[in-house]
py3Dmol code that shows the C-alpha trace and the ligand (Angstrom):
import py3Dmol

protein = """\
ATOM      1  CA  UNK A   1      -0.025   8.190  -9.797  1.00  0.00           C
ATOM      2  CA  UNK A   2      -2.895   8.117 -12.301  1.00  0.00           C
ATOM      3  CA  UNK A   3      -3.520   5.830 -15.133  1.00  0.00           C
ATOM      4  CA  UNK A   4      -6.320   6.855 -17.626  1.00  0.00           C
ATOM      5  CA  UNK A   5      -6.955   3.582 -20.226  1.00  0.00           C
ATOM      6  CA  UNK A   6      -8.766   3.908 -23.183  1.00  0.00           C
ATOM      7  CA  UNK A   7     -10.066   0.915 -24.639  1.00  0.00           C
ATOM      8  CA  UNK A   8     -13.296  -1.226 -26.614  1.00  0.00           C
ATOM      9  CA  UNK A   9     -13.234  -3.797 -23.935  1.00  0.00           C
ATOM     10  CA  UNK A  10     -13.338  -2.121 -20.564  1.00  0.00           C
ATOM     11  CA  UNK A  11     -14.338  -5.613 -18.781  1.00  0.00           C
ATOM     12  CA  UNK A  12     -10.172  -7.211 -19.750  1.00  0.00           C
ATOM     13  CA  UNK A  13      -8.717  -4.783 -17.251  1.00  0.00           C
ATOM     14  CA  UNK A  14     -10.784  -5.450 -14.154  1.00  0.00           C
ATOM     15  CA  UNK A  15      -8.926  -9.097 -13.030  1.00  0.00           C
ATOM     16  CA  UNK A  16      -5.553  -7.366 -12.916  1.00  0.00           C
ATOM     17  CA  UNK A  17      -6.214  -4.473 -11.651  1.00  0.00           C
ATOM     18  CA  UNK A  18      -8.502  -5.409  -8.506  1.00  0.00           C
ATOM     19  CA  UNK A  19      -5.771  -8.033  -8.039  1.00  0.00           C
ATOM     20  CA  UNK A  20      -2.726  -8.339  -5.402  1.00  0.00           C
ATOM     21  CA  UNK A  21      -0.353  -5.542  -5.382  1.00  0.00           C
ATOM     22  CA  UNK A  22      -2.024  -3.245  -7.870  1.00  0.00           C
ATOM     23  CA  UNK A  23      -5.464  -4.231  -6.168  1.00  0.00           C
ATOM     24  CA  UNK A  24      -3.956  -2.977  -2.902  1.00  0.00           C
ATOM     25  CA  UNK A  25      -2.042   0.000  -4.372  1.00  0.00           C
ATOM     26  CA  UNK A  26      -5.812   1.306  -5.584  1.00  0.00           C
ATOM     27  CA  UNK A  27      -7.740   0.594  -2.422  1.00  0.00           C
ATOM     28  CA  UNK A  28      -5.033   2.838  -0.562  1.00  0.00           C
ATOM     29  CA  UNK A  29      -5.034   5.317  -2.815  1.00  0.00           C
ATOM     30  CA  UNK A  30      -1.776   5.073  -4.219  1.00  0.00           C
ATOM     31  CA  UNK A  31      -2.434   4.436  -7.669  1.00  0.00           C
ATOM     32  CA  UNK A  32      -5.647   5.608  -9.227  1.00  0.00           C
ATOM     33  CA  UNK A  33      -6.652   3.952 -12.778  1.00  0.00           C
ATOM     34  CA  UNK A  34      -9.996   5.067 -14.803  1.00  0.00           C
ATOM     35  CA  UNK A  35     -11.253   2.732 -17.943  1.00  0.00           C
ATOM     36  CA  UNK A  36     -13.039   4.707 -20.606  1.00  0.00           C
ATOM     37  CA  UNK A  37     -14.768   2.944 -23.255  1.00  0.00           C
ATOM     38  CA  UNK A  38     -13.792   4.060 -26.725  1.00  0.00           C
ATOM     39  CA  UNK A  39     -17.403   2.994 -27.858  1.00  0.00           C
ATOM     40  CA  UNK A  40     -19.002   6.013 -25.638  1.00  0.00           C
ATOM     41  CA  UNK A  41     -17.694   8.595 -27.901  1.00  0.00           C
ATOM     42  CA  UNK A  42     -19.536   7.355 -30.683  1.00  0.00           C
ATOM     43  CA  UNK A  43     -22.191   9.364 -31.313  1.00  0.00           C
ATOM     44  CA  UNK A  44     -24.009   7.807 -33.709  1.00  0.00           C
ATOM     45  CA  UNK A  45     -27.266   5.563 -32.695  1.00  0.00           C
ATOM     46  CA  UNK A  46     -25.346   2.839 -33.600  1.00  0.00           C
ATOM     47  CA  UNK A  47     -22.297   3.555 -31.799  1.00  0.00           C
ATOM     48  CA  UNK A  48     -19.651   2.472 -34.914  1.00  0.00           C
ATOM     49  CA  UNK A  49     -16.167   3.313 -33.748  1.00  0.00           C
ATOM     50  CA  UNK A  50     -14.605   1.625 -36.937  1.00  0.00           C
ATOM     51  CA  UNK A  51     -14.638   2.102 -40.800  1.00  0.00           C
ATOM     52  CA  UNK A  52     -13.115   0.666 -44.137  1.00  0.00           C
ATOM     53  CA  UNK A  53      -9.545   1.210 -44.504  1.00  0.00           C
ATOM     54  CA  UNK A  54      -9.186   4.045 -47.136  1.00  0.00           C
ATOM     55  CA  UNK A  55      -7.320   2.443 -50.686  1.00  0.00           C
ATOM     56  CA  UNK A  56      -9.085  -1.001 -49.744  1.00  0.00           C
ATOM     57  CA  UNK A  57      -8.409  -4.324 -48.331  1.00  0.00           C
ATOM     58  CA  UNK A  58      -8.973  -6.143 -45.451  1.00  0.00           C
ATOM     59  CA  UNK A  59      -9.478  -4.899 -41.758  1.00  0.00           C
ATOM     60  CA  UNK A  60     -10.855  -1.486 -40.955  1.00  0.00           C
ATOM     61  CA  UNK A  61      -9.545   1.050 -39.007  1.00  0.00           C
ATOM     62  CA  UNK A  62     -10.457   2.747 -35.643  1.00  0.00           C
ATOM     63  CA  UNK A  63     -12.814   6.368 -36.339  1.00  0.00           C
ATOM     64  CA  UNK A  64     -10.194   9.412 -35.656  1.00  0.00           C
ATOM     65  CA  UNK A  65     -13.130  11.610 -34.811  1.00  0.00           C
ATOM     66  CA  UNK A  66     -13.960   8.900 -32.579  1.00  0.00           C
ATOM     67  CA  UNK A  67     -10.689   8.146 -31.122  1.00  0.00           C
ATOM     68  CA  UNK A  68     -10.207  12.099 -30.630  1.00  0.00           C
ATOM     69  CA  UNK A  69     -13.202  12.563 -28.583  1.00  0.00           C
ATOM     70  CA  UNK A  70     -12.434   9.659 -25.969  1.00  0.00           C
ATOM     71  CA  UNK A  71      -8.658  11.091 -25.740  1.00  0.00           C
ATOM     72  CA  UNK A  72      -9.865  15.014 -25.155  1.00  0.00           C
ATOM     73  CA  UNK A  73     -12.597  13.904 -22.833  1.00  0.00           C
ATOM     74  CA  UNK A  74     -10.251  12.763 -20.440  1.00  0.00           C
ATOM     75  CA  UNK A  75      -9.928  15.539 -17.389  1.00  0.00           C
ATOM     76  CA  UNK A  76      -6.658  17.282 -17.712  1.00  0.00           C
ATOM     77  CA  UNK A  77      -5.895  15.445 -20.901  1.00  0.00           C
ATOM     78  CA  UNK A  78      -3.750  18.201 -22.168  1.00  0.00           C
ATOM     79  CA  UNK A  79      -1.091  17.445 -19.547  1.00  0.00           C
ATOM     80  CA  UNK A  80      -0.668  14.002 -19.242  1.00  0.00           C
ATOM     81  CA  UNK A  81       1.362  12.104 -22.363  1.00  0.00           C
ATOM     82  CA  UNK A  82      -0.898  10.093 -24.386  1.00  0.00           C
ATOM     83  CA  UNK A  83       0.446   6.305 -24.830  1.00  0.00           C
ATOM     84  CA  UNK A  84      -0.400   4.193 -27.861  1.00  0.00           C
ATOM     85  CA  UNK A  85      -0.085   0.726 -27.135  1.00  0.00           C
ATOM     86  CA  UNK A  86       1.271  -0.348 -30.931  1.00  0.00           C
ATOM     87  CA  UNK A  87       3.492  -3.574 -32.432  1.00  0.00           C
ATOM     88  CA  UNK A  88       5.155  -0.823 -34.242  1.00  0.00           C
ATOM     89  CA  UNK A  89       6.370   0.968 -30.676  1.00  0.00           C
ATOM     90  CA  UNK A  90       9.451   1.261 -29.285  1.00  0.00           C
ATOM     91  CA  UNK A  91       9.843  -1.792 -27.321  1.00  0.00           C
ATOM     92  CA  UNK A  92       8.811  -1.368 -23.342  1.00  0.00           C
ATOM     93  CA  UNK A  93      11.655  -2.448 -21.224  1.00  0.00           C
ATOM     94  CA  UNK A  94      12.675  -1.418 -17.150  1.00  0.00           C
ATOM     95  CA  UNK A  95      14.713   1.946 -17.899  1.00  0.00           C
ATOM     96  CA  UNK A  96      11.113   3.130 -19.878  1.00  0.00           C
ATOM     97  CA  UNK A  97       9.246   1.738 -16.383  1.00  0.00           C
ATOM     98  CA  UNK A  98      11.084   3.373 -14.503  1.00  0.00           C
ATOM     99  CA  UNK A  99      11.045   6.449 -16.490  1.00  0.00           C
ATOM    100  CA  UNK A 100       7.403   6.819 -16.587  1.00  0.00           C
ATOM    101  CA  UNK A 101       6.923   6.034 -13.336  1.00  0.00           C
ATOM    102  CA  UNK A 102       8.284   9.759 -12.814  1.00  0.00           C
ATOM    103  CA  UNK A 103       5.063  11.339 -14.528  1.00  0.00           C
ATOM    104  CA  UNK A 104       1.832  11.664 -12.477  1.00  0.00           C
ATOM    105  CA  UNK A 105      -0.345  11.293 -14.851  1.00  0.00           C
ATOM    106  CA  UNK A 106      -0.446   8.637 -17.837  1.00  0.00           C
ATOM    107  CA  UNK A 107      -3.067   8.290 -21.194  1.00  0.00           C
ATOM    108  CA  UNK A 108      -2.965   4.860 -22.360  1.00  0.00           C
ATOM    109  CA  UNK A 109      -4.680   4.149 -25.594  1.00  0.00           C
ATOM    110  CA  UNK A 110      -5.163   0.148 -26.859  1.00  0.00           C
ATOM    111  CA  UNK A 111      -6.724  -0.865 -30.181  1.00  0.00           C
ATOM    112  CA  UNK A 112      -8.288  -3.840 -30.713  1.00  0.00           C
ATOM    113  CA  UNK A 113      -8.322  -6.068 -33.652  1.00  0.00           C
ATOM    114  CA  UNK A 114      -7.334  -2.909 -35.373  1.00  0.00           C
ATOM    115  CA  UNK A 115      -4.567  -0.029 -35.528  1.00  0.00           C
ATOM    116  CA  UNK A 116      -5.829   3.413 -35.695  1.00  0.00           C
ATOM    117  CA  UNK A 117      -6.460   6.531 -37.680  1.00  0.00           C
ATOM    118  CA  UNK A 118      -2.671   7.512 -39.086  1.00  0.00           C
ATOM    119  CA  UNK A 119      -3.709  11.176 -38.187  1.00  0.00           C
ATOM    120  CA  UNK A 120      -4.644  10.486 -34.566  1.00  0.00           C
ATOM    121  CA  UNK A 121      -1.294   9.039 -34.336  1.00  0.00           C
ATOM    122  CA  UNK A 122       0.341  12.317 -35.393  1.00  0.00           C
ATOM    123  CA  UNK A 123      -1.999  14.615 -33.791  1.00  0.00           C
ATOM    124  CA  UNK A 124      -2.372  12.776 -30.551  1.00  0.00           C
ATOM    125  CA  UNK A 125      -0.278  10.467 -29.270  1.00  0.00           C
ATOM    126  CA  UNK A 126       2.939  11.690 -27.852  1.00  0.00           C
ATOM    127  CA  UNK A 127       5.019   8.144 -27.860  1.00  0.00           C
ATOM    128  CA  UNK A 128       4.455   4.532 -29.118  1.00  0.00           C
ATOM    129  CA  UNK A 129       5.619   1.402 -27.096  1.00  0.00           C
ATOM    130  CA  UNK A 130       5.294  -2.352 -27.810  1.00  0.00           C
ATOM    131  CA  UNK A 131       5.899  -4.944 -25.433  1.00  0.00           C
ATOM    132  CA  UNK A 132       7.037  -7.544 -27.917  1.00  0.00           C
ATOM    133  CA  UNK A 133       7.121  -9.353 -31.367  1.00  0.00           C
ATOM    134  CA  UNK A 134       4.077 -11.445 -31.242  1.00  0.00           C
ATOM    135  CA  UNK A 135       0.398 -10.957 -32.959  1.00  0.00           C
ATOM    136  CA  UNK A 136      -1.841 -10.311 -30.083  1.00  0.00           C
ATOM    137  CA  UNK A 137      -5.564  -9.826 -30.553  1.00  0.00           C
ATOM    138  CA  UNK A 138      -5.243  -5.711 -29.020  1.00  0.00           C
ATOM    139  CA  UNK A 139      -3.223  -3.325 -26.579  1.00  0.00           C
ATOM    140  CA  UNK A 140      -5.207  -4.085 -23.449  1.00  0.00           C
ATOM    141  CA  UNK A 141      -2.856  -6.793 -22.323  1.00  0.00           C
ATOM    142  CA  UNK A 142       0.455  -4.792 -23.261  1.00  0.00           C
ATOM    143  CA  UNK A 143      -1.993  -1.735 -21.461  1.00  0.00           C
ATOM    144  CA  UNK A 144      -1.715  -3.718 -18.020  1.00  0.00           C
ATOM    145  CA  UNK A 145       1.568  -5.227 -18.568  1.00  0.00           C
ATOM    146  CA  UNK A 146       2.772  -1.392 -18.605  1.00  0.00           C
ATOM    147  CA  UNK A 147       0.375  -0.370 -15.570  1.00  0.00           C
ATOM    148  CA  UNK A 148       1.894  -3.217 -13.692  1.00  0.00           C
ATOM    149  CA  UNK A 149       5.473  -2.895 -14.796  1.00  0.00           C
ATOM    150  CA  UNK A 150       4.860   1.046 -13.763  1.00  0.00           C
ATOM    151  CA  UNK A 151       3.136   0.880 -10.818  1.00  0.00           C
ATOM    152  CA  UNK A 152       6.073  -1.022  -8.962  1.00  0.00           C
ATOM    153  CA  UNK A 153       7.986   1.887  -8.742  1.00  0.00           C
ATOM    154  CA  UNK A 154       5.837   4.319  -7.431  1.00  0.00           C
ATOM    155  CA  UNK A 155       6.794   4.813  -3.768  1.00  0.00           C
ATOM    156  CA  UNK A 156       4.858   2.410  -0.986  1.00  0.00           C
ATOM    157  CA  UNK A 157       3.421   0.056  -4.036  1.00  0.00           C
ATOM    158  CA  UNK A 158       5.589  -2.398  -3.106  1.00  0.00           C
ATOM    159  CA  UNK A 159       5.616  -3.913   0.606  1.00  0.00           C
ATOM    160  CA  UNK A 160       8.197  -2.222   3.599  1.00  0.00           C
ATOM    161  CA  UNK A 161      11.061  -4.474   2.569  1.00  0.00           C
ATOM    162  CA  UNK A 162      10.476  -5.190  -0.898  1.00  0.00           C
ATOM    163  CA  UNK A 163      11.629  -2.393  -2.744  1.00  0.00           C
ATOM    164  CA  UNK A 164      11.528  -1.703  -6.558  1.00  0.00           C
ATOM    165  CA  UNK A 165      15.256  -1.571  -6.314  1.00  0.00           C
ATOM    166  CA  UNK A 166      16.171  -4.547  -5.095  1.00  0.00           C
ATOM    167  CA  UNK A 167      14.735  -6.601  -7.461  1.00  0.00           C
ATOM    168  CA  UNK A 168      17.747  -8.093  -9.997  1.00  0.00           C
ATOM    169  CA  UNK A 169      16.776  -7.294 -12.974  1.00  0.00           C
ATOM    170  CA  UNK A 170      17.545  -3.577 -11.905  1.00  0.00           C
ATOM    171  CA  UNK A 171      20.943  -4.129 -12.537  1.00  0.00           C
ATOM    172  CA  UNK A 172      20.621  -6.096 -16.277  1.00  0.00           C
ATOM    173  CA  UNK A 173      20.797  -9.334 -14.435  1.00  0.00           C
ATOM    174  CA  UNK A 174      18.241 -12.424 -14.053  1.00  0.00           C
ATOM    175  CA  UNK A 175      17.866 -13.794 -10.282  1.00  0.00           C
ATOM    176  CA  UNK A 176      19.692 -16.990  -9.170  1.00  0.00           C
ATOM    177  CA  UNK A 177      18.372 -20.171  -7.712  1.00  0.00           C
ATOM    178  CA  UNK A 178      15.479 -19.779  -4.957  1.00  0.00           C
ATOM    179  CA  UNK A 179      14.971 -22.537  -2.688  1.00  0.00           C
ATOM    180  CA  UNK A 180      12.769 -23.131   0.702  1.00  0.00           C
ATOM    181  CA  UNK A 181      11.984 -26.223   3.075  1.00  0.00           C
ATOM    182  CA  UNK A 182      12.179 -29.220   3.000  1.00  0.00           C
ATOM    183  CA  UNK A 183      15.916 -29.339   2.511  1.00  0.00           C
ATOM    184  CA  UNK A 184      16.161 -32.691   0.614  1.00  0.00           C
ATOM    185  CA  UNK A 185      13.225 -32.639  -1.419  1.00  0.00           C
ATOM    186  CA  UNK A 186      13.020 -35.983  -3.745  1.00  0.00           C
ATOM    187  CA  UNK A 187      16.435 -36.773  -3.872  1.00  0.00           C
ATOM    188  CA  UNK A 188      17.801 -32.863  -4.181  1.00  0.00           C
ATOM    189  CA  UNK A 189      19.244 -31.045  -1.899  1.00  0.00           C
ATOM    190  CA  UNK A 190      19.546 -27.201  -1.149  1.00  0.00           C
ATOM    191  CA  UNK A 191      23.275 -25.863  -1.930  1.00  0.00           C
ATOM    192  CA  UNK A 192      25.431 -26.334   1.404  1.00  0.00           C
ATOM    193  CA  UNK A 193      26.044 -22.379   0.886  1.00  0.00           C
ATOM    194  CA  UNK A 194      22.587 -21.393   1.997  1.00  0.00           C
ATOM    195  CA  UNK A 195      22.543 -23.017   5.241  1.00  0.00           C
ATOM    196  CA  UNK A 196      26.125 -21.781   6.269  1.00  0.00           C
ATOM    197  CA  UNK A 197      24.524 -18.473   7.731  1.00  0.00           C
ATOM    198  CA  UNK A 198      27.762 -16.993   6.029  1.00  0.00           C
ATOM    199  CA  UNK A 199      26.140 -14.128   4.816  1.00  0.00           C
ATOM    200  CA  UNK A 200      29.503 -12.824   2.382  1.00  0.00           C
ATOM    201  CA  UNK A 201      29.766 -16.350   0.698  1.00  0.00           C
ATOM    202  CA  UNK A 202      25.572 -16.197   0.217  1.00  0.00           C
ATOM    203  CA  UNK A 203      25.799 -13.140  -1.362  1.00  0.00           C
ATOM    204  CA  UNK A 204      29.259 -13.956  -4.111  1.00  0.00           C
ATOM    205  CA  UNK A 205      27.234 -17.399  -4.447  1.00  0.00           C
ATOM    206  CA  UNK A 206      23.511 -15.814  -5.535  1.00  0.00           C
ATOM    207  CA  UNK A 207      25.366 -13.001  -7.191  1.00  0.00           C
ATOM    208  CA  UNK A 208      27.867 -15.928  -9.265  1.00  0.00           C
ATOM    209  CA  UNK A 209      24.681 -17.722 -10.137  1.00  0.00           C
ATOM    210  CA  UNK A 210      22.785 -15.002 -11.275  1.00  0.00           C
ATOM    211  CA  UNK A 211      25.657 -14.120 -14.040  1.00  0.00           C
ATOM    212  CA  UNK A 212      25.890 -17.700 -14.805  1.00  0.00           C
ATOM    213  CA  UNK A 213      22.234 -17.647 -15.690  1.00  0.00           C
ATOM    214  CA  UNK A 214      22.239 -14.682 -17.186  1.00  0.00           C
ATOM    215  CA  UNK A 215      25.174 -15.690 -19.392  1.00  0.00           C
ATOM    216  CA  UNK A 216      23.863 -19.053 -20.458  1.00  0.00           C
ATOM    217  CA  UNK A 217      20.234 -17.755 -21.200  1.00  0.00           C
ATOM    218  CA  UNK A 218      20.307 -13.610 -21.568  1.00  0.00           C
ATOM    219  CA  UNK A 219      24.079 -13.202 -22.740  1.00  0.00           C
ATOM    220  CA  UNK A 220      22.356 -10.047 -24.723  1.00  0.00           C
ATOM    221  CA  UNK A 221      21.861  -8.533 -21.087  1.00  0.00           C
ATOM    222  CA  UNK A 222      25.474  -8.799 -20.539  1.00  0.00           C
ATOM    223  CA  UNK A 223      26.856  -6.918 -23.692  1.00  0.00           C
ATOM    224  CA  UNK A 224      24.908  -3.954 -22.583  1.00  0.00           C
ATOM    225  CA  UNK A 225      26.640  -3.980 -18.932  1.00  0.00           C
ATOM    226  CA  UNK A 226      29.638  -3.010 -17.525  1.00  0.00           C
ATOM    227  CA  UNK A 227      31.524  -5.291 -14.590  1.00  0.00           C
ATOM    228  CA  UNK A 228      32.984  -4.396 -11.300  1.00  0.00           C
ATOM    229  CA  UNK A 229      36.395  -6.390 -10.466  1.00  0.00           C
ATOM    230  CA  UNK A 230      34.616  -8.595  -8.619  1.00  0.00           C
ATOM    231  CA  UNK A 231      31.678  -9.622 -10.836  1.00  0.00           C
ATOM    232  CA  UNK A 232      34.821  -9.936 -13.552  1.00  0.00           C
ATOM    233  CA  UNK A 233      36.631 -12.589 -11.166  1.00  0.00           C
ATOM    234  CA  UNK A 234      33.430 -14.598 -10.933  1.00  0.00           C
ATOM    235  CA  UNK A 235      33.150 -14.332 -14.449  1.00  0.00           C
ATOM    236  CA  UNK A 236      36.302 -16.104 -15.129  1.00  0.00           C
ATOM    237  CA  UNK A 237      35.438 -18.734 -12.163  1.00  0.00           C
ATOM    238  CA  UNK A 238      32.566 -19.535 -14.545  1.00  0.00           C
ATOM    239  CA  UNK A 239      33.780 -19.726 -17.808  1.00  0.00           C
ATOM    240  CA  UNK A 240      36.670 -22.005 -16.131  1.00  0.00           C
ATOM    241  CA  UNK A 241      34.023 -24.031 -14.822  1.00  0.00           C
ATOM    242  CA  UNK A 242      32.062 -24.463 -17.965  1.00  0.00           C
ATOM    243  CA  UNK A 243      35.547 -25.126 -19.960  1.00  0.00           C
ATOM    244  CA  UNK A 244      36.277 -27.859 -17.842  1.00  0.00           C
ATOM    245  CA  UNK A 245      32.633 -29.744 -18.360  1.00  0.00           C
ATOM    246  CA  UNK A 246      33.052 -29.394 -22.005  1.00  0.00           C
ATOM    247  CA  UNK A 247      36.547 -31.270 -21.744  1.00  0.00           C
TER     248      UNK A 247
END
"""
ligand_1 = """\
28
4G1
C 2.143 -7.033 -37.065
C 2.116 -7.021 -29.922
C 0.962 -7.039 -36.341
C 0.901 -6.684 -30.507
C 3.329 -7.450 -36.456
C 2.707 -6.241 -28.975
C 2.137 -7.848 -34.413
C 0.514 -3.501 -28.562
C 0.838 -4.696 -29.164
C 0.967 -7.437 -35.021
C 0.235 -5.516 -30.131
C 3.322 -7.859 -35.141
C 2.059 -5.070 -28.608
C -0.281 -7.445 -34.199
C -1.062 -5.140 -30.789
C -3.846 -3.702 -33.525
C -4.595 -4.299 -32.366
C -2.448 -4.174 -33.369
C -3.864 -5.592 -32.042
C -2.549 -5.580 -32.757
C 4.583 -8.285 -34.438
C -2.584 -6.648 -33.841
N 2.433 -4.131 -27.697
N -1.439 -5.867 -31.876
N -1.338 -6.717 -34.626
O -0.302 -8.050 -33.167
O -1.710 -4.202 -30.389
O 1.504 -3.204 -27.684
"""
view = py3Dmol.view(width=600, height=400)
view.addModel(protein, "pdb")
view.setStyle({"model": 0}, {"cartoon": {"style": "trace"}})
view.addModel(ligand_1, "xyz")
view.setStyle({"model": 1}, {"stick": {}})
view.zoomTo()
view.show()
């Protein structure tokens, strides 16, 4: 899959992206990303990719003329959806991931400081996404956040056992507990469960935690599920169990 990210500050992306899985995934080829700097379409001798914001007031505003010429030098720009990385986007989430990881080919613009031309917007840019309510300083973080989140799902990213799939959140659910060695570690001990080798009760235990986890911290996750007769049992188990703590 390719990535093509358009951006004033070229220099944010290479950490992440030389970096661990996505590092590996573009050494073998799998993934290919390309970082074009905004600031090379400006033709002027000084290079201004910005201007006053048209009725006044603070800020300026990225050049559309600009802005244009970085998105249509792209190769094969005309196929590949163009990506505005914007607070006012739809809000990035696993289904879009996953979703996007089905397209070959991926534009990714991110502003900085500023928001961009309305007219590029309409012209240009075939969807919106934000990855969340906070003021950020531009889009290259929520740019790599999406690579990342992407990337993960493109076949033989992710190592021989680990696949995208099996990672919990798949199913609208946060993990349960995690533990490793030593098995008393200052006074705390690892839940009898796990060293049973009983690998039925291991699984209704991590799957009975993760709802319980999910319920007392995500419980928005949960209104958008539906349960199996099982995960409805365990359910129940926990809401007994909390009733009776409260008592
Ligand atoms: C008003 C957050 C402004 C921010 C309201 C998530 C945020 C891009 C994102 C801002 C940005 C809120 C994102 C704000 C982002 C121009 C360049 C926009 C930086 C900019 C809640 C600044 N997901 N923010 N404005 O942060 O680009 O994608």
């Amino acid at each position: 899959m390719r990535f093509d990210i358009l951006t004033l500050f070229p220099e944010m992306f290479s950490g992440p992206l030389n970096t661990s899985i996505l590092g590996k995934a573009r050494a073998n080829g799998l993934l290919s990303v390309n970082l074009w700097d905004i600031r090379d379409s400006a033709l002027d001798k000084h290079r201004i990719v910005d201007d006053t914001p048209y009725g006044g007031g603070a800020g300026m505003v990225l050049k559309p003329d600009v802005l244009v010429r970085a998105i249509e030098s792209v190769p094969h720009s005309a196929q590949a959806p163009v990506i505005y990385l914007t607070p006012q986007g739809k809000v990035f989430n696993q289904k879009l991931a996953e979703e996007l990881a089905r397209e070959p080919h991926l534009i990714l613009v991110s502003g900085h400081y500023e928001e961009i031309d309305e007219r590029v917007r309409q012209g240009w840019v075939d969807l919106e996404l934000s990855i969340g309510d906070y003021v950020l300083t531009g889009g290259e973080l929520p740019a790599l956040v999406v690579v990342d989140a992407v990337s993960r799902h493109i076949p033989g990213v992710l190592g021989d056992d680990r696949s995208a799939q099996e990672d919990s959140f798949q199913d609208d659910l946060l993990d349960h507990p995690h533990y490793t060695r030593p098995y008393s570690f200052r006074g705390k001990e690892v839940p009898q469960v796990l060293l049973s080798g009983h690998h039925e009760l291991i699984r209704r235990w991590r799957l009975k935690e993760a709802l319980r986890r999910t319920m007392l911290r995500r419980p928005d996750l949960l209104e958008r599920r539906n349960f199996s007769k099982e995960e409805k049992d365990i359910l129940d188990e926990i809401k007994k169990e909390h009733y009776k703590e409260r008592r």
